[in-house]
C-alpha positions in Angstrom: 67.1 -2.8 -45.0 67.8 -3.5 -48.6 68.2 -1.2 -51.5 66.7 -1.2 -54.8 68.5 0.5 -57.6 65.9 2.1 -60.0 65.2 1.5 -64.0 64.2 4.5 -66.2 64.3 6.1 -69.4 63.8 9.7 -71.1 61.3 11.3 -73.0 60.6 14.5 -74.4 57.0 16.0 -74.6 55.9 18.5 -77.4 53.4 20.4 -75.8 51.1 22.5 -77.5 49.1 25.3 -76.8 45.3 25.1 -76.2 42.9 28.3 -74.8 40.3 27.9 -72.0 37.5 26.1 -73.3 34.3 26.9 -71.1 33.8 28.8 -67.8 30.7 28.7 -66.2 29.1 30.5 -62.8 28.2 28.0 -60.2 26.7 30.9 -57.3 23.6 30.3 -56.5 23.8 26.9 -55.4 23.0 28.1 -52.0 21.8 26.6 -49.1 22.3 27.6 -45.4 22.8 25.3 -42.8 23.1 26.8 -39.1 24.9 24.6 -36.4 22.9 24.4 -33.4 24.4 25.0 -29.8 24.0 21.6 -29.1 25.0 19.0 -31.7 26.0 14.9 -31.7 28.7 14.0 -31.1 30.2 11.0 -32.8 33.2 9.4 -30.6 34.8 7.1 -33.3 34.8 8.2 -36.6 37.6 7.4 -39.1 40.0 10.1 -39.1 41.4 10.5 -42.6 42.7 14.1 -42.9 45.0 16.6 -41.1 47.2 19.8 -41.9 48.5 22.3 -38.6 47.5 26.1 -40.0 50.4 28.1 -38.6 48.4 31.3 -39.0 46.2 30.6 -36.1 48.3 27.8 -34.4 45.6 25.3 -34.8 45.8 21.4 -35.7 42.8 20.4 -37.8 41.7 16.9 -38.3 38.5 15.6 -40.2 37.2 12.2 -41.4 33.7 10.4 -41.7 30.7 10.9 -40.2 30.7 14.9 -40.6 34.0 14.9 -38.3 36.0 18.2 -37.9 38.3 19.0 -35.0 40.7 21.1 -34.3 42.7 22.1 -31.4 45.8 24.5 -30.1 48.0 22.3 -28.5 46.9 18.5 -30.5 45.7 17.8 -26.3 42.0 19.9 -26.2 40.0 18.9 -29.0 37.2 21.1 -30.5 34.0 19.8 -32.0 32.7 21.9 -35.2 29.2 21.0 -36.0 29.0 20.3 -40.0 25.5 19.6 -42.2 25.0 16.0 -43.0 26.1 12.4 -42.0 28.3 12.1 -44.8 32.7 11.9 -44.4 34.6 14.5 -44.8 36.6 13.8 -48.1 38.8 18.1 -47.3 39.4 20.7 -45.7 40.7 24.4 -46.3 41.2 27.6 -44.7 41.8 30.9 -47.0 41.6 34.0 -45.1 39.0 34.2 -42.8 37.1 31.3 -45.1 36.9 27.8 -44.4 36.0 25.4 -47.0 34.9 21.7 -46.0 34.4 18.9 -49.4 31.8 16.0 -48.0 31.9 12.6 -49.8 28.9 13.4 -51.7 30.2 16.1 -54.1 28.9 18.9 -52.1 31.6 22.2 -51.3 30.3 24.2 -48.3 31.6 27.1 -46.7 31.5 29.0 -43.8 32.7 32.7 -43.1 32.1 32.9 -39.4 34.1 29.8 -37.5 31.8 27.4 -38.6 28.7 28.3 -37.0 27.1 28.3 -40.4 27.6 26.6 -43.6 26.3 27.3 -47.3 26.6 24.7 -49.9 28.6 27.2 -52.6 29.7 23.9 -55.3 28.3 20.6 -56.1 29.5 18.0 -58.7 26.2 17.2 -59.8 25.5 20.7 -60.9 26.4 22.0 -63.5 24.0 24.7 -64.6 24.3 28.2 -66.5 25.9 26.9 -69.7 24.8 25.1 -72.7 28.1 23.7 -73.9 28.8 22.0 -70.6 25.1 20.7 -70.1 25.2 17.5 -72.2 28.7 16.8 -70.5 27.6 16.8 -67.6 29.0 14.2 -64.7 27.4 11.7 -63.2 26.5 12.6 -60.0 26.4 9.1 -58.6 30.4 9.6 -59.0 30.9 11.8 -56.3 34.4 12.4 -57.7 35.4 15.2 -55.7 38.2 14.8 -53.7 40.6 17.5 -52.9 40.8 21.1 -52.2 44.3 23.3 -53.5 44.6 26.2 -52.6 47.3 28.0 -54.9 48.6 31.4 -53.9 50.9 32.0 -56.9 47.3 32.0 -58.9 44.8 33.1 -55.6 42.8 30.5 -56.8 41.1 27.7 -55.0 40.9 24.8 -56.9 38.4 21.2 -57.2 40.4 18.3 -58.1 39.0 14.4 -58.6 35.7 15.6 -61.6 35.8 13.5 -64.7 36.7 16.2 -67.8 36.2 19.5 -65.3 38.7 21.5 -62.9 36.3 23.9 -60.5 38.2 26.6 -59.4 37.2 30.2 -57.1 39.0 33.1 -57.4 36.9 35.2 -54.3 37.6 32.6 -51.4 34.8 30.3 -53.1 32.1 32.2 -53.0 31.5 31.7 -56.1 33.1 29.1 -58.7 33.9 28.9 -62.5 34.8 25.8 -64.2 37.6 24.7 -66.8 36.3 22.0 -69.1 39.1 20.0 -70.2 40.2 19.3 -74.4 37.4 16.8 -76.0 40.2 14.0 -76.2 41.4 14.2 -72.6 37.3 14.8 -70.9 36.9 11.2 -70.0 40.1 11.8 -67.6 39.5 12.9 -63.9 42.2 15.4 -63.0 43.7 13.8 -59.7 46.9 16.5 -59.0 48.0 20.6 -59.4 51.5 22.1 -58.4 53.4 25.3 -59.2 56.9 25.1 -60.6 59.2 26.6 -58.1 61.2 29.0 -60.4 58.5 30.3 -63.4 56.0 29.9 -61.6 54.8 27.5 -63.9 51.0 26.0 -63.4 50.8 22.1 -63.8 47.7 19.9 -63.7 48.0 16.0 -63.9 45.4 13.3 -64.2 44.5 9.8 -65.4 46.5 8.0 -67.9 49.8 10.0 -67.4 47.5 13.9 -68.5 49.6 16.4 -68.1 48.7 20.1 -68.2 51.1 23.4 -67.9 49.9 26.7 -68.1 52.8 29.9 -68.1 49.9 32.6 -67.4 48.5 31.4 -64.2 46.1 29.1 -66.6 44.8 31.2 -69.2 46.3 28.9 -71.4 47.0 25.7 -71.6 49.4 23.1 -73.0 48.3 19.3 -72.8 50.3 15.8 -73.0 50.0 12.6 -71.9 53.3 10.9 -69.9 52.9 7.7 -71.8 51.5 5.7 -69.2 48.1 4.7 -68.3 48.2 4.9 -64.6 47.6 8.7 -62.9 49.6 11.7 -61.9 48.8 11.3 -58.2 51.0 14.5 -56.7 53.9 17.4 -57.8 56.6 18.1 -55.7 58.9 21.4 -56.5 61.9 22.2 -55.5 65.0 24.9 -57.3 63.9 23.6 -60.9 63.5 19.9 -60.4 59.6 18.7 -60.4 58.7 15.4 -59.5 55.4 13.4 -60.8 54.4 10.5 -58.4 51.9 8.3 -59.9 50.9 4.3 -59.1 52.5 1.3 -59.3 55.6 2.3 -58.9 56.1 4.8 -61.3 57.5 8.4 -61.0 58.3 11.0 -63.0 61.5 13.9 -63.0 61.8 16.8 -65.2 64.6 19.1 -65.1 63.2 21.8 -67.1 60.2 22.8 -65.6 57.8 20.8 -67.4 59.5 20.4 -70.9 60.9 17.0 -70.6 60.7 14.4 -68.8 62.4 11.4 -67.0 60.5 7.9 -66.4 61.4 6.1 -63.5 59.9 2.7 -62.4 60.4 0.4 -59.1 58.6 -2.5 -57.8 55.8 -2.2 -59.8 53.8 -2.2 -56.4 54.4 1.2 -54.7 51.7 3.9 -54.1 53.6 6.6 -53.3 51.9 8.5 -49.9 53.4 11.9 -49.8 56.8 13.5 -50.3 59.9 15.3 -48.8 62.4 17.4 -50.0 65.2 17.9 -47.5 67.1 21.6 -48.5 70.1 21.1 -46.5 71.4 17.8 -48.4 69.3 18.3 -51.6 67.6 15.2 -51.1 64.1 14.1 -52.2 61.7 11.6 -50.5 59.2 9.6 -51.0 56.9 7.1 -48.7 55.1 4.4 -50.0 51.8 1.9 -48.8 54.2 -1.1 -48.9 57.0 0.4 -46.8 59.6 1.6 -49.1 61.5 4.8 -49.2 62.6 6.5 -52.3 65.8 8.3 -52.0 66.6 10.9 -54.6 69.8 12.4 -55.1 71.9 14.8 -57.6 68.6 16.4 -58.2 66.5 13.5 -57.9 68.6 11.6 -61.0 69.8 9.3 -58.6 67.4 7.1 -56.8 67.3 4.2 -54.4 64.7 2.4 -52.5 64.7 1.1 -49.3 63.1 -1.3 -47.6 61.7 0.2 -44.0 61.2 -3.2 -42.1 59.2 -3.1 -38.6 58.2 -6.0 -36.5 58.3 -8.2 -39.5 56.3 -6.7 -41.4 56.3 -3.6 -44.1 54.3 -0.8 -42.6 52.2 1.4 -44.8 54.3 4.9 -44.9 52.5 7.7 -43.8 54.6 10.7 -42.9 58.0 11.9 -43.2 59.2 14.9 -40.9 62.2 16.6 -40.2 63.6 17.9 -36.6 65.5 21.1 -37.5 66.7 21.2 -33.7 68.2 17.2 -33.9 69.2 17.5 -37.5 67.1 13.8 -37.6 64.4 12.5 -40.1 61.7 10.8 -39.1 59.4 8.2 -41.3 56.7 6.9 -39.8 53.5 4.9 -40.2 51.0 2.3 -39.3 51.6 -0.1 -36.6 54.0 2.2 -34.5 56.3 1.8 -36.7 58.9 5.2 -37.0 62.3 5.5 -38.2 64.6 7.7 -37.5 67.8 9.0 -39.5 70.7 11.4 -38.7 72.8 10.8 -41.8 70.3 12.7 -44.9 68.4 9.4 -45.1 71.9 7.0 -45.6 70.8 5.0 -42.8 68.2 4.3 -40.6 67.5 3.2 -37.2 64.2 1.7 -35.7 63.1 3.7 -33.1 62.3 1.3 -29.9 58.9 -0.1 -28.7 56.1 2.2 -29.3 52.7 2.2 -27.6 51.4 3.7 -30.8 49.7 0.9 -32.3 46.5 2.1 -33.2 47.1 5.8 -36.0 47.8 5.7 -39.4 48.5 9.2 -40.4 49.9 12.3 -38.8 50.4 15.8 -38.3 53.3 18.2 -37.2 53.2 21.9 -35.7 55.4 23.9 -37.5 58.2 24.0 -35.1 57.9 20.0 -34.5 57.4 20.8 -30.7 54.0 18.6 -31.6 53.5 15.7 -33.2 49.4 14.2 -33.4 48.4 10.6 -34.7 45.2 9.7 -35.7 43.7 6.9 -37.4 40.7 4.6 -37.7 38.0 4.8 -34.6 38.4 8.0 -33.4 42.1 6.8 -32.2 43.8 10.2 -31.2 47.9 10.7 -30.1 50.4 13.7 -28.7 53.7 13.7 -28.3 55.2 16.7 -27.2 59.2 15.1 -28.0 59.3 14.3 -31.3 57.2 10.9 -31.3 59.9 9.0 -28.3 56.7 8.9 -25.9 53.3 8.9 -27.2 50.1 9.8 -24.6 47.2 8.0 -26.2 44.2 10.5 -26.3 41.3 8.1 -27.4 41.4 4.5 -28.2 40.5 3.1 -31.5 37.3 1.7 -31.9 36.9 0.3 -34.7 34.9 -2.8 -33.7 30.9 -3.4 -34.0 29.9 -2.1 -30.2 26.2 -3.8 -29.3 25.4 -3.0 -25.8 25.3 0.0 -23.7 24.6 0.0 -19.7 25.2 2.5 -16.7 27.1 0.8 -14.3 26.0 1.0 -10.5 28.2 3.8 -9.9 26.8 5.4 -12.7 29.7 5.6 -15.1 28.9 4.5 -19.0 29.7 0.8 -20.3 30.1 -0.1 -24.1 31.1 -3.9 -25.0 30.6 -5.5 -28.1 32.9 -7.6 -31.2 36.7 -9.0 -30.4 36.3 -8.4 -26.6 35.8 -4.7 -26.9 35.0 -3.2 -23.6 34.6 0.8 -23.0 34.1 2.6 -20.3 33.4 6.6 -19.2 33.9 8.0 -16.1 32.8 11.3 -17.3 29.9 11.3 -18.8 31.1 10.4 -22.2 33.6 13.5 -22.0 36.1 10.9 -22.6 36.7 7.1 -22.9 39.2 4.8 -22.5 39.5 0.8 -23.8 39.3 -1.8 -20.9 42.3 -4.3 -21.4 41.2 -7.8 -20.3 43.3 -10.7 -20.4 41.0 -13.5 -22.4 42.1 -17.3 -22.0 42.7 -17.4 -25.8 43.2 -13.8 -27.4 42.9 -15.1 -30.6 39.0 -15.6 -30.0 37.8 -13.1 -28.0 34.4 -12.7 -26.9 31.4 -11.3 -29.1 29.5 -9.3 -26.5 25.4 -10.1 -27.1 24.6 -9.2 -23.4 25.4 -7.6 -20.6 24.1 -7.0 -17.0 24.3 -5.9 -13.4 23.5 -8.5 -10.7 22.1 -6.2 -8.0 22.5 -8.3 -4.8 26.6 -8.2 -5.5 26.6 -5.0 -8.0 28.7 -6.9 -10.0 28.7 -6.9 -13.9 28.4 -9.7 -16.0 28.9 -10.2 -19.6 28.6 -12.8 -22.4 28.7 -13.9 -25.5 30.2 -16.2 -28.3 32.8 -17.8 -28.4 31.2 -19.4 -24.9 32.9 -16.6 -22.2 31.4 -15.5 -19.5 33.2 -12.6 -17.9 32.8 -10.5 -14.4 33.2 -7.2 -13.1 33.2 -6.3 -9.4 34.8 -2.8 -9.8 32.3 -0.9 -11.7 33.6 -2.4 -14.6 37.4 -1.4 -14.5 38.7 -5.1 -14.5 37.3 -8.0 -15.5 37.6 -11.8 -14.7 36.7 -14.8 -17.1 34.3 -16.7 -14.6 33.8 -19.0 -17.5 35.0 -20.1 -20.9 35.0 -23.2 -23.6 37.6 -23.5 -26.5 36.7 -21.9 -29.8 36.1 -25.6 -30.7 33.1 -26.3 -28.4 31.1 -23.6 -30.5 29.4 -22.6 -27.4 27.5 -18.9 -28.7 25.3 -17.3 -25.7 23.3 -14.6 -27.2 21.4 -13.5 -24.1 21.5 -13.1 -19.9 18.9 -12.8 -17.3 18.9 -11.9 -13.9 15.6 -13.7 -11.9 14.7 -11.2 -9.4 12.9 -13.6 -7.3 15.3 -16.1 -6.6 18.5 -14.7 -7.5 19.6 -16.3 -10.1 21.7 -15.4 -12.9 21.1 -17.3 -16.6 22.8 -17.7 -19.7 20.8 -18.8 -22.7 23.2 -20.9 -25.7 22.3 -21.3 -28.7 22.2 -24.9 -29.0 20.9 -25.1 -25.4 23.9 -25.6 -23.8 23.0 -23.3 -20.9 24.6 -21.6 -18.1 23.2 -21.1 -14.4 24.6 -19.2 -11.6 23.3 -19.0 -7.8 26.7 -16.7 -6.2 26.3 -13.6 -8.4 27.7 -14.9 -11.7 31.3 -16.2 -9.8 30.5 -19.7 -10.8 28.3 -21.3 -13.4 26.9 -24.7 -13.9 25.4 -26.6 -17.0 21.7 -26.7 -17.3 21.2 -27.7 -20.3 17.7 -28.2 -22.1 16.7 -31.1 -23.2 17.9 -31.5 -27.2 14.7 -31.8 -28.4 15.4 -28.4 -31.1 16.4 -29.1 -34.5 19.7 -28.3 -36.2 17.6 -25.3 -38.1 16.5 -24.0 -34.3 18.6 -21.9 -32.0 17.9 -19.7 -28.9 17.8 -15.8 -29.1 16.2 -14.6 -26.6 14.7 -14.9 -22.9 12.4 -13.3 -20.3 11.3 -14.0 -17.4 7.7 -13.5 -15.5 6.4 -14.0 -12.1 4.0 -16.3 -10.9 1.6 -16.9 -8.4 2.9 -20.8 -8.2 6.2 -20.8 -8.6 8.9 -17.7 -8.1 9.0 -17.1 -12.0 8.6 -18.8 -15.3 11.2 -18.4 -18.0 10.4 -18.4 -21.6 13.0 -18.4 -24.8 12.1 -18.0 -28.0 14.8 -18.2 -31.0 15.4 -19.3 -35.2 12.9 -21.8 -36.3 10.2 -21.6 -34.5 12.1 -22.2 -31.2 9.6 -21.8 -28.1 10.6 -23.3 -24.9 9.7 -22.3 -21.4 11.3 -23.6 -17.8 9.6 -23.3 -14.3 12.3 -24.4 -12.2 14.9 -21.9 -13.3 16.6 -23.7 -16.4 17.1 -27.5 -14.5 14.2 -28.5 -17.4 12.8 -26.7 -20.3 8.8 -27.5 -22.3 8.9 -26.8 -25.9 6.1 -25.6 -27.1 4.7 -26.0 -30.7 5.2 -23.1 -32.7 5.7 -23.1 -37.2 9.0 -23.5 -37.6 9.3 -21.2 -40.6 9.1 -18.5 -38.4 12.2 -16.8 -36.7 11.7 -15.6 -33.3 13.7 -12.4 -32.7 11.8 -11.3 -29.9 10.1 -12.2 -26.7 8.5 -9.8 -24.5 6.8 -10.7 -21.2 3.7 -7.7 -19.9 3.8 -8.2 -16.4 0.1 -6.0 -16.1 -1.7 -7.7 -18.3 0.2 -11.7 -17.6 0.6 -12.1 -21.4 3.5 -13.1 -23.3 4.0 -11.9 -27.2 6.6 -13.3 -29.9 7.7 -11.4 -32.4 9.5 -13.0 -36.0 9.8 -12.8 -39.4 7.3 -11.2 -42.0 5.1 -9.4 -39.4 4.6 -12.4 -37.2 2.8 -11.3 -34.0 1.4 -13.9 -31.2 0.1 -13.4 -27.6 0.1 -16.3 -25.1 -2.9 -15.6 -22.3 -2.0 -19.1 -20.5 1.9 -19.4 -19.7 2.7 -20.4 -23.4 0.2 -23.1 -23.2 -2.0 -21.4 -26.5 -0.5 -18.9 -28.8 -2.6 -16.8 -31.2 -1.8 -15.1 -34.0 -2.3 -11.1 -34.1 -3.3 -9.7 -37.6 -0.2 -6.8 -38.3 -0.9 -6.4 -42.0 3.2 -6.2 -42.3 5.6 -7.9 -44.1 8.7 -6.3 -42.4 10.5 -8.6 -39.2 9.1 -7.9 -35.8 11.8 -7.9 -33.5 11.1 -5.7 -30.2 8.4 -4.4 -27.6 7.9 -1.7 -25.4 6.0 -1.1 -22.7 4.9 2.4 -22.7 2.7 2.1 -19.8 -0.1 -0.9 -18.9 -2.4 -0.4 -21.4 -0.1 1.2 -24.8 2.7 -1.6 -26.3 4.6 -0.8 -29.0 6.2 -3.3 -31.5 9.7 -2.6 -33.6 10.5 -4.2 -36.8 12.1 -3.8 -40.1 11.6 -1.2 -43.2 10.8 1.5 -40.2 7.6 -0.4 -38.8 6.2 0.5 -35.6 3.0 -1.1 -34.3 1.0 0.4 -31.5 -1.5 -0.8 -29.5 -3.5 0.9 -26.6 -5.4 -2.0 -25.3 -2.5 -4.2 -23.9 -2.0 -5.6 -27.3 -5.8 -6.9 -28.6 -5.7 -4.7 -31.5 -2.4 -3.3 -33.4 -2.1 0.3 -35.3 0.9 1.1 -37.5 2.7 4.2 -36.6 4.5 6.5 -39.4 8.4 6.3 -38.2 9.0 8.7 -41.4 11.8 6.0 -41.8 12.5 2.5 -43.5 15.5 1.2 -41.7 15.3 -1.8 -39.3 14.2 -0.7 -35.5 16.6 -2.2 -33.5 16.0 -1.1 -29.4 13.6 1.3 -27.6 14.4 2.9 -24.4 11.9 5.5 -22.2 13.6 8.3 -20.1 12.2 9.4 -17.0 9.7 12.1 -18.5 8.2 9.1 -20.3 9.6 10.0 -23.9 10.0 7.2 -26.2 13.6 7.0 -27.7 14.6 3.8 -30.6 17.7 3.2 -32.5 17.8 2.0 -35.9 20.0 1.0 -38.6 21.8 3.4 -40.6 22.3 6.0 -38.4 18.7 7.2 -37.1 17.6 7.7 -33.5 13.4 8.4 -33.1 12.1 10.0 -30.0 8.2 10.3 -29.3 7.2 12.7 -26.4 3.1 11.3 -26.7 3.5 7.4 -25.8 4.1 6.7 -29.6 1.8 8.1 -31.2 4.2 10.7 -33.4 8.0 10.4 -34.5 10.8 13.1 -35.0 14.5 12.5 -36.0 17.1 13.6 -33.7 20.4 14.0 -36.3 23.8 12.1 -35.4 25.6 13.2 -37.6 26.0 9.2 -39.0 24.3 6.9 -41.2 26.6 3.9 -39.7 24.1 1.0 -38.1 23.1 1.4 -35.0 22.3 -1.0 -32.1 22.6 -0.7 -28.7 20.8 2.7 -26.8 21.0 3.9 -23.5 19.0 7.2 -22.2 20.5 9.0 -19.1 20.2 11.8 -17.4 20.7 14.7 -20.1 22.1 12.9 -22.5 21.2 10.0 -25.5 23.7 7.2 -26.6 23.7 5.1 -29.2 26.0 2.4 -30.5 26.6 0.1 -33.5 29.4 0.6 -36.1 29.9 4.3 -34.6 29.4 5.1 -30.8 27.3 7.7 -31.0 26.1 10.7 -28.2 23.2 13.2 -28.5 22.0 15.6 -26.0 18.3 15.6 -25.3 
């Protein structure tokens, strides 16, 4: 590793005195929200926040998508159910209150466990005073970031508001606000700390603002360090105080407060948190671009290191220290953790990890255990200060787009990069399928997936033109075929002809796939290029007939229509406007019609095998892109901007249906009692429990897209950017 010796200079601040400007009540902002015994459960948030609270012996951890966990030993994980879809920006415990900050502004709190919540603080309302009316933030900001909880002033304080500091003084029940000097309100303060002799109060913010207060923040003395980046974190220790900002930059006073020492590195470092190390006097600091600050002699003597891993410079999470080994620990992204028994001198790489997927973690008090967490719901323990890591939950934190239950009736999810899921348990738990692709640089794209009865084998497909296999419920999985990323092969869709066997792979550009063993081996049947570069194949279906075992019809981007009666060898292509994008094609065995469904509304029945088409009057604008069959008279269409079209004559006549949404309907699936469930972009999931005729929203606690949907048994589960489950 190298070392960087640091540049600095020395300032003195004259700071004077200024009083509280404005206080204000912010109680009655109330607004109850009750968990209910049974709440979603999203399996793959973002995990973004941790502390261990030694009073109850409890790890917490919270991120997006309303996400709060916590657990007694980092192994058992529990759920607590929290209002909204939106992330979970912090989290505090004071007494027997707990205090959770969501992304949109909005403080609520909970005095019994978290069974119910009251919204207590919101940045976009400030109401009962004049003076602070016209100042006012913009609630669009949602600057709100952190919770402090200061005993030395048994005050809870609001940091991240543009001119204001929120603070509660009755375990934030209620909350009074500070409104900063007229030339420092445009600056959002970002950091607090308490001096560790005096007790002195500091506040920092943007542009170097520096506030100390020697009564507990009656009063106030403001400054600003010279520099126009902000005060990101204090760190105290005997007298010394340490000011991290951005690029780079740091600042040391010896005094308390008074004065001040500018230090400066690579210009690129944002500092990540901070250690002070009692037994060698030495102070710490992690960075995003893997350097180490070293402070000695009271932090007047620094150095920076350079914490290589793998060839790369990790982003620096956490710093911890092993009373029982006398060791430090730094560790962050990639698996990358370093380890020193010399103060921090020197540093050894600590050997392969399996921890590839967390970026931040937590440590109990005693260091018996260590959690990582990260992106995608990934989850780590080790119980042996980080040498062996047991992986808890994988990350996934690619687009998932299908859902199945396999024959043995465990849960499948497969989607972007090759991701492949699976559940033995009913969701309880999931684990990432490793599959060895012929090129792991381009994995697979998942569009489709399937179970090929006569074998019970699974098959899967997508771009970049693979084909894999299953014959183990989906535990292992075989590439049964595959073209180089050059060949541009993309299948988007797979059907299983129940009359002769047959397993088909529609391509894009027609370059199909056919297989006759159960989807072991696959042959070209490609369609004769009659399609233009502007058309491409989507989707296919499949319908008996009285002539032949089945016809086959595809529909697809402009205006593509083709149909094949001798299982793929030949395809007709039928004439159809090519301005119109096909997303959907739905065969209705009961009445022998076919329908299409495209862009801006478009709706068209074939009576005759694809032979005629006519068009349906929708009165829409939206995309069409799915149909149900709720029965053999009632058909329901899905489309964009929340449109649902019923009809209860086998699709003569067409009836919007209020969704009491305007996000894209994406997938419809009916349980066993007949209710009506669809997934739809950002985040909603409708049921209807009278063959369509009515919507409700069933919350999941995320607004991420959603995709793929599969109802079973006592349970609902939905996938897209976030895997989400719901029970019924």
């Amino acid at each position: 590793m190298s070392v960087f010796y640091i540049a600095h200079q020395k300032i003195s601040l004259l700071l004077l005195p200024l009083l509280w400007l404005a206080l204000m009540s912010c109680d009655g902002l109330r607004q109850d929200v009750h968990s209910a015994s049974r709440f979603p459960q999203v399996v793959n948030p973002d995990f973004t926040g941790s502390f261990y609270d030694p009073q109850q012996q409890r790890f917490w951890i919270w991120g997006t998508d309303a996400s709060l966990r916590w657990s007694p030993d980092g192994h058992h994980w529990n759920r607590v159910a929290l209002p909204g879809t939106q992330a979970v920006k912090d989290f505090l415990l004071q007494d027997a209150s707990a205090l959770v900050l969501m992304e949109d502004g909005t403080l609520y709190r909970s005095a019994d466990e978290g069974i119910s919540w009251v919204a207590v603080y919101s940045s976009s309302h400030h109401t009962g005073s004049t003076a602070l009316a016209a100042a006012t933030p913009n609630p669009a900001e949602k600057d709100l970031s952190k919770l402090v909880y200061l005993p030395e002033s048994q005050r809870i304080y609001l940091l991240g508001e543009t001119g204001y500091l929120p603070y509660s003084s009755d375990t934030g029940k209620t909350w009074e606000v500070f409104q900063l000097p007229s030339s420092y309100q445009t600056q959002k303060i970002t950091a607090l700390g308490v001096t560790s002799h005096h007790q002195r109060l500091l506040l920092g913010g943007e542009s170097g603002l520096l506030g100390v207060s020697d009564d507990m923040g009656k009063t106030w003395s403001f400054h600003a360090l010279q520099q126009e980046t902000p005060v990101t974190a204090f760190y105290a220790f005997n007298k010394t105080l340490v000011a991290s900002s951005t690029y780079g930059v740091w600042w040391v006073s010896q005094d308390e407060g008074n004065s001040w020492e500018r230090f400066e590195s690579d210009g690129q470092a944002y500092f990540t948190g901070g250690f002070y190390l009692a037994e060698d006097d030495t102070f710490f600091m992690t960075a995003h671009n893997g350097k180490l600050l070293r402070g000695t002699e009271g932090a007047t003597q620094w150095q920076m290191l350079t914490m290589q891993f793998r060839a790369i410079m990790p982003y620096l999470s956490a710093i911890a220290f092993d009373p029982l080994r006398q060791s430090l620990h730094v560790l962050g992204t990639a698996g990358a953790h370093f380890v020193s028994t010399d103060a921090g001198k020197t540093w050894k790489v600590r050997g392969e990890s399996a921890l590839l997927a967390v970026d931040h973690f937590a440590f109990k008090a005693d260091h018996s255990v260590w959690i990582g967490y990260g992106r995608g719901g990934a989850l780590a323990l080790s119980n042996n200060q980080g040498q062996i890591w047991q992986p808890l939950a994988p990350r996934v934190d690619m687009y998932l787009r299908e859902l199945m239950t396999t024959p043995a009736g465990n849960w499948l999810a497969v989607g972007d990069l090759g991701m492949i899921l699976r559940s033995d348990d009913r969701g309880n738990t999931w684990h990432s399928v490793t599959v060895a692709y012929r090129d792991p640089n381009t994995p697979p794209a998942f569009r489709a997936i399937l179970v090929e009865p006569e074998t019970q084998s699974i098959v899967a497909a997508g771009p970049t033109g693979t084909i894999m296999r299953s014959r183990d419920d989906g535990r292992s999985w075989q590439t049964v075929y595959y073209s180089e990323f050059d060949q541009g092969e993309a299948f988007t869709d797979l059907l299983y002809d129940s009359h002769s066997g047959n397993l088909f792979a529609l391509e894009a550009w027609g370059r199909h796939k056919r297989s006759v063993d159960g989807g072991l081996q696959w042959e070209s049947v490609s369609a004769a290029m009659e399609q233009t570069d502007t058309q491409a194949f989507w989707q296919i279906t499949a319908m008996p007939l009285a002539s032949s075992p089945s016809l086959w019809m595809a529909a697809g981007r402009g205006g593509l229509v083709a149909s094949s009666d001798d299982q793929g060898s030949s395809w007709h292509y039928h004439s159809s406007d090519p301005s119109i994008d096909w997303y959907g094609i739905f065969a209705h065995v009961d009445s022998r019609q076919w329908f299409l469904l495209g862009s801006n509304g478009a709706l068209q029945v074939s009576q005759d095998n694809g032979k005629h088409w006519r068009v349906l009057e929708t009165h829409v604008a939206a995309d069409l892109r799915r149909m149900i069959a709720v029965n053999q008279q009632v058909l329901l269409a899905l489309g964009g901007e929340g449109v649902i079209l019923r009809s209860e004559d086998a699709g003569i006549h067409w009836q919007q249906i209020a969704s009491g949404i305007h996000s894209e309907l994406r997938k419809g699936v009916i349980d066993t009692q007949g209710h009506i469930y669809v997934v739809a972009a950002d985040g909603y999931l409708l049921r209807s429990m009278d063959e369509g005729k009515t919507w409700s929203s069933i919350a999941t606690s995320t607004s991420a897209g959603l995709r793929g949907l599969l109802v079973d048994q006592d349970n609902v589960l939905a996938a897209g950017e976030r895997l989400v489950m719901v029970q019924k």
